[in-house]
N, C-alpha and C positions, 0 to 999 in steps of 0.2 A: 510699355512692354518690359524694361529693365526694370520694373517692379517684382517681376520674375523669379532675379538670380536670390535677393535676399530669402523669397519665400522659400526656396528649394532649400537654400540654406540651413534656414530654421528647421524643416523636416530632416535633415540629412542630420541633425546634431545629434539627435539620442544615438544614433549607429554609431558617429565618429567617437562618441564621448563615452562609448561603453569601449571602449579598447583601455582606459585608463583605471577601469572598477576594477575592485581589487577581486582578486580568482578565490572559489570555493573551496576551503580547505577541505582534506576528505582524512579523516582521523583509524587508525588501526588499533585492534585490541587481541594480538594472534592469541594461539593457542599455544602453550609452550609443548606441548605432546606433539603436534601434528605436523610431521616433514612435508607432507605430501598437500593435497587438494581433499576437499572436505566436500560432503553433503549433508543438509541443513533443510528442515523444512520451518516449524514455526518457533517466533520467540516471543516471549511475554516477559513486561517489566511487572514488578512489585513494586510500585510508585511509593508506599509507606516504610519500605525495608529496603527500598534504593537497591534491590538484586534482580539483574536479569538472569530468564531461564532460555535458553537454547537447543531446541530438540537436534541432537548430533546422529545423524544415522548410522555412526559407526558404533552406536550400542549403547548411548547413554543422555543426558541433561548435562549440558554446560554450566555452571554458573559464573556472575559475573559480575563483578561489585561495580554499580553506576553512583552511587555515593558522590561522585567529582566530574570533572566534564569530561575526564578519559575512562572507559571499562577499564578494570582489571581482574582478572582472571583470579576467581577463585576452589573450586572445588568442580567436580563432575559426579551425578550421582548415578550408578550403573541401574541398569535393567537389562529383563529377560530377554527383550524382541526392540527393535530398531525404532526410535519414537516418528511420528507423525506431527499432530494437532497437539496443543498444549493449551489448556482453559484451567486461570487462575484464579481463585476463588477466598478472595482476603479476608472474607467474615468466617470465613470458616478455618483459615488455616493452610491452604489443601494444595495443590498442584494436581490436574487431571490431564494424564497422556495417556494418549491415544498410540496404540503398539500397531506391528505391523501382523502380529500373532492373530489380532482381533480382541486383544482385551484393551481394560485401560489401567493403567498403575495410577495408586493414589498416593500423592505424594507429600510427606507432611515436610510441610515449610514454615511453621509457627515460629517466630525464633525463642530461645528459650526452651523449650519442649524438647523433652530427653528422646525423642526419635524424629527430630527435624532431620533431612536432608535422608531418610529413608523411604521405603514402597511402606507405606501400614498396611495396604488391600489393594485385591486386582478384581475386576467388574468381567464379567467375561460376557461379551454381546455375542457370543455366538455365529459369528461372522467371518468370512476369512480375514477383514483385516479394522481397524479402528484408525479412522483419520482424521477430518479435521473436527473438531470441538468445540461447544460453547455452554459458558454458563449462565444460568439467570440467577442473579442475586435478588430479584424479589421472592422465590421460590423457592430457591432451593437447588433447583432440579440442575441436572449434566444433560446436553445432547450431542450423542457421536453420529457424525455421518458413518455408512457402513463403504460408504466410496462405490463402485463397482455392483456391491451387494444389493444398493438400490434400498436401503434401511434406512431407521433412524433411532438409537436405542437411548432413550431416557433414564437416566440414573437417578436415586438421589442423593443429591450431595452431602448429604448431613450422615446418613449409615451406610454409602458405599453400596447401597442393591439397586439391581437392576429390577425397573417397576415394568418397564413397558416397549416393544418393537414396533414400528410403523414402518408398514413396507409402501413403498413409494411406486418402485418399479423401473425407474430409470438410474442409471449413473450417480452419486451427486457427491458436492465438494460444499460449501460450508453452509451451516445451518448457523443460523442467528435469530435468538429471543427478543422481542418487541416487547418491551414493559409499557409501554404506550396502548396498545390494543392485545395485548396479554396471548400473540399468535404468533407463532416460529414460522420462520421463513427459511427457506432452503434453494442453493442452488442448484441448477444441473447443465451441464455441458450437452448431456446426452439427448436428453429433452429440450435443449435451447430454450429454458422454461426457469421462471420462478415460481415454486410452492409455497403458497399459505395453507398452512398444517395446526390445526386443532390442539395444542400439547396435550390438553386431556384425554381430549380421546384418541387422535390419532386421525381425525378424518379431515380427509383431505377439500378446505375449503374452496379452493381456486387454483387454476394453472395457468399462469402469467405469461405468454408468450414472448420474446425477447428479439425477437427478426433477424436470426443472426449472429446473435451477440457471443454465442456458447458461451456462459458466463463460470467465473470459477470463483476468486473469494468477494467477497461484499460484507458492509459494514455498514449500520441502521445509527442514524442520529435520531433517537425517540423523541428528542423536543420537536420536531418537525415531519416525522414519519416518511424520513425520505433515504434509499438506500444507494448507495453507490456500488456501483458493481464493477469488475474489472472484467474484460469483455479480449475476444484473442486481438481485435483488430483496435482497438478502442478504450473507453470509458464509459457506461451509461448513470444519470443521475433517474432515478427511478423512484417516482411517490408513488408510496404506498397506497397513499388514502385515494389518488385519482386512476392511478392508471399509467402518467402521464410523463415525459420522459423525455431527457435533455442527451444528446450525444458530446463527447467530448474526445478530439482526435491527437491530445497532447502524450499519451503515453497507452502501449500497445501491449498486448501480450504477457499483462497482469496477472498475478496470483494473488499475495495474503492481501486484502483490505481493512486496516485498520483502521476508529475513529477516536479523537480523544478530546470528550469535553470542555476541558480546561484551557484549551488552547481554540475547542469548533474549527479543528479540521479534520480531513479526511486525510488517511496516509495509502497510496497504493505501490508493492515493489512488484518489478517487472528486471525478471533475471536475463532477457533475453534481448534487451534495448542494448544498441551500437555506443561503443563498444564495450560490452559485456555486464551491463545492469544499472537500472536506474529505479528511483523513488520518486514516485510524483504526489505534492503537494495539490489536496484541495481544498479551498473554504466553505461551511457547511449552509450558511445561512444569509447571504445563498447561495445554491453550490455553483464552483466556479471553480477554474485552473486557475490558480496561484502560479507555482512553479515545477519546474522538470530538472532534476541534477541528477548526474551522471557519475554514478560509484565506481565504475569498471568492476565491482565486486563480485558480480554474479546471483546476490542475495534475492529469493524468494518471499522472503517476508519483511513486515518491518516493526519498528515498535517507537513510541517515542518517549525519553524521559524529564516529565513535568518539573522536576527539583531542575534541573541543568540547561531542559529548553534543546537536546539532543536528539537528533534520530541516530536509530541504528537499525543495521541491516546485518546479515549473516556475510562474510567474504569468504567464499570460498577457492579460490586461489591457489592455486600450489604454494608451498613454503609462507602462505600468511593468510591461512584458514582461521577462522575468530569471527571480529564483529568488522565493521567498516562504520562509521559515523561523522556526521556532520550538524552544525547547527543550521537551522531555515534560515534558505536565502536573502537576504535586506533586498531591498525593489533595486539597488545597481547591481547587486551581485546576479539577481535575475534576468537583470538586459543584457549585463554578460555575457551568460549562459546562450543568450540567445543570441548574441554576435554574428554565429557562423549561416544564420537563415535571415539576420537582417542586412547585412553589409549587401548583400546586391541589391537589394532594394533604395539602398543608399548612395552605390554606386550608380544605379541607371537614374535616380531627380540629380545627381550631378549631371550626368551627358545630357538629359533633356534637355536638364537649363543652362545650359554654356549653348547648345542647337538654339534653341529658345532665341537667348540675346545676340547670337549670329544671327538668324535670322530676323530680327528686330531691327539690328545696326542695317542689315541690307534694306529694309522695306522703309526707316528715314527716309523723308523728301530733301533732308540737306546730304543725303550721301547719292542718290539716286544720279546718274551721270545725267547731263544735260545736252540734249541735242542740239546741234550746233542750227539756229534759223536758214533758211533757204534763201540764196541771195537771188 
């Protein structure tokens, strides 16, 4: 039975030995304008021109040189109405936000180009408001959720017009292009549903039900047709091609879902994890929780940059409104992280097994007292 104490030992070491992993640094890139506390919905890197864009809802685009492993603040390009969704579009040049007016500003970001960092043309969907975005680079095309409106207005991206409106009928939050099976996908909270939508036509192929899940943004790895969704309670891994569908309970309360090839992970920010905002890592193939770090930032969305191996998120924060970033956690920095839910689990095979080997030393026949014979 004292074979026991070593084994508990051995279990109980990753717990003890993560108290000496070195802690997650969380890096700051403020705003030099902003005294106060910010709101932020999506951001998008330029992985070839190393510049993040920043939708700042106090009236304009951040930008932000990621050139090196710190942001640094460079320019803000003003607009009409408070941005939303941001879908960047590198074959073309473009920058596409989504306003709160209901149009989209097109925004030329080519560098070189004698009207980079200006609006060249606004798309007007007709909507009371234009929010989240995405673009398909095998096409061409822009598609804006109408939010609320229950839309979904297809642009093209190459002249700026608006081709075509698909009314849906419920809520919805992000549409995403399958260059895999060449069908957009859309979420909605309202409908606790995912749509498969026709982009040509508009018709609406299927309504995915989600049990629950009221889902808001999602992000499709097309090498495997599987989408992650960010879910209020949750995370769901959701294939497309089956139907078929993984839960995941590591982070809660998810908004923007980013994917990024180069790396085959998943990125999800959730502005509302204790205390005050986290990013969760996932791996795509196959999908799995990786890691969960804690920005305290409050950031909604996230983005990652491929030159530096960086994520970043929005901080919104009083007096250090900008970016928040960190690099992916090394496998100690992650049992770290996870210290404060595994230590008692470490603590209770210590008390089992010190019970254990008391009880052992008592149940010995050389410790067992001996009755004195009957004379």
């Amino acid at each position: 039975m004292r074979s026991w104490l070593p084994a508990l030992f051995v279990l109980a070491l990753p717990v003890i030995g993560a108290c000496g992993s070195p802690a997650l640094q969380i890096g700051s890139a403020p705003l030099p304008h902003s005294v106060g506390g910010a709101s932020f919905d999506v951001i998008e890197i330029d992985q070839a021109n190393h510049l993040l864009y920043a939708a700042d809802r106090a009236g304009g685009i951040d930008v932000f040189d990621v050139s090196r492993s710190k942001a640094k603040f460079v320019s803000s390009i003003s607009l009409p109405s408070s941005p939303n969704g941001l879908a960047l579009a590198p074959d073309l040049g473009r920058l596409f936000v989504g306003m709160a007016d209901g149009s989209v500003a097109i925004v030329d970001v080519k560098p070189g180009s004698a009207t980079t960092g200006t609006i060249v043309q606004t798309a007007k969907t007709g909507g009371k408001e234009a929010d989240l975005i995405d673009y398909a680079a095998t096409t061409h095309q822009v598609f804006v959720s109408g939010g609320i409106d229950g839309t979904i207005t297809r642009i093209d991206g190459t002249s700026g017009d608006v081709k075509a409106h698909y009314k849906v009928g419920y809520a919805l939050e992000q549409p995403r292009y399958n260059p895999a099976d060449g069908m957009l996908y859309v979420t909605s909270p309202d409908a606790d549903a995912l749509f498969r939508i026709d982009p040509a036509s508009g018709a609406l192929r299927s309504k995915m039900l989600l049990g629950g899940c009221l889902p808001m943004g999602m992000a499709i790895d097309a090498r495997t047709d599987h989408a992650l969704i960010a879910c209020r309670l949750s995370v769901i891994d959701w294939d497309l091609r089956t139907g078929g569908s993984v839960n995941f309970g590591q982070i809660e309360a998810g908004d923007v879902v980013v994917y990024d090839s180069k790396v085959d992970r998943f990125f999800v920010a959730s502005p509302k994890k204790s205390p005050g905002g986290a990013v969760g890592i996932f791996s795509a193939n196959p999908v799995d929780w990786v890691s969960t770090v804690v920005t305290g930032a409050g950031g909604n969305s996230v983005a990652y940059d491929e030159l530096n191996g960086v994520v970043y998120t929005p901080d919104v924060r009083p007096n250090r409104a900008g970016l928040a970033s960190f690099q992916p956690p090394s496998t100690d920095q992650t049992l770290s992280a996870a210290l404060p839910s595994l230590w008692p689990i470490g603590a209770l095979l210590l008390v089992v097994g010190f019970f254990l080997v008391v009880i052992a030393r008592q149940a010995d026949p050389i410790r067992r007292p001996v009755t004195p014979a009957a004379k």
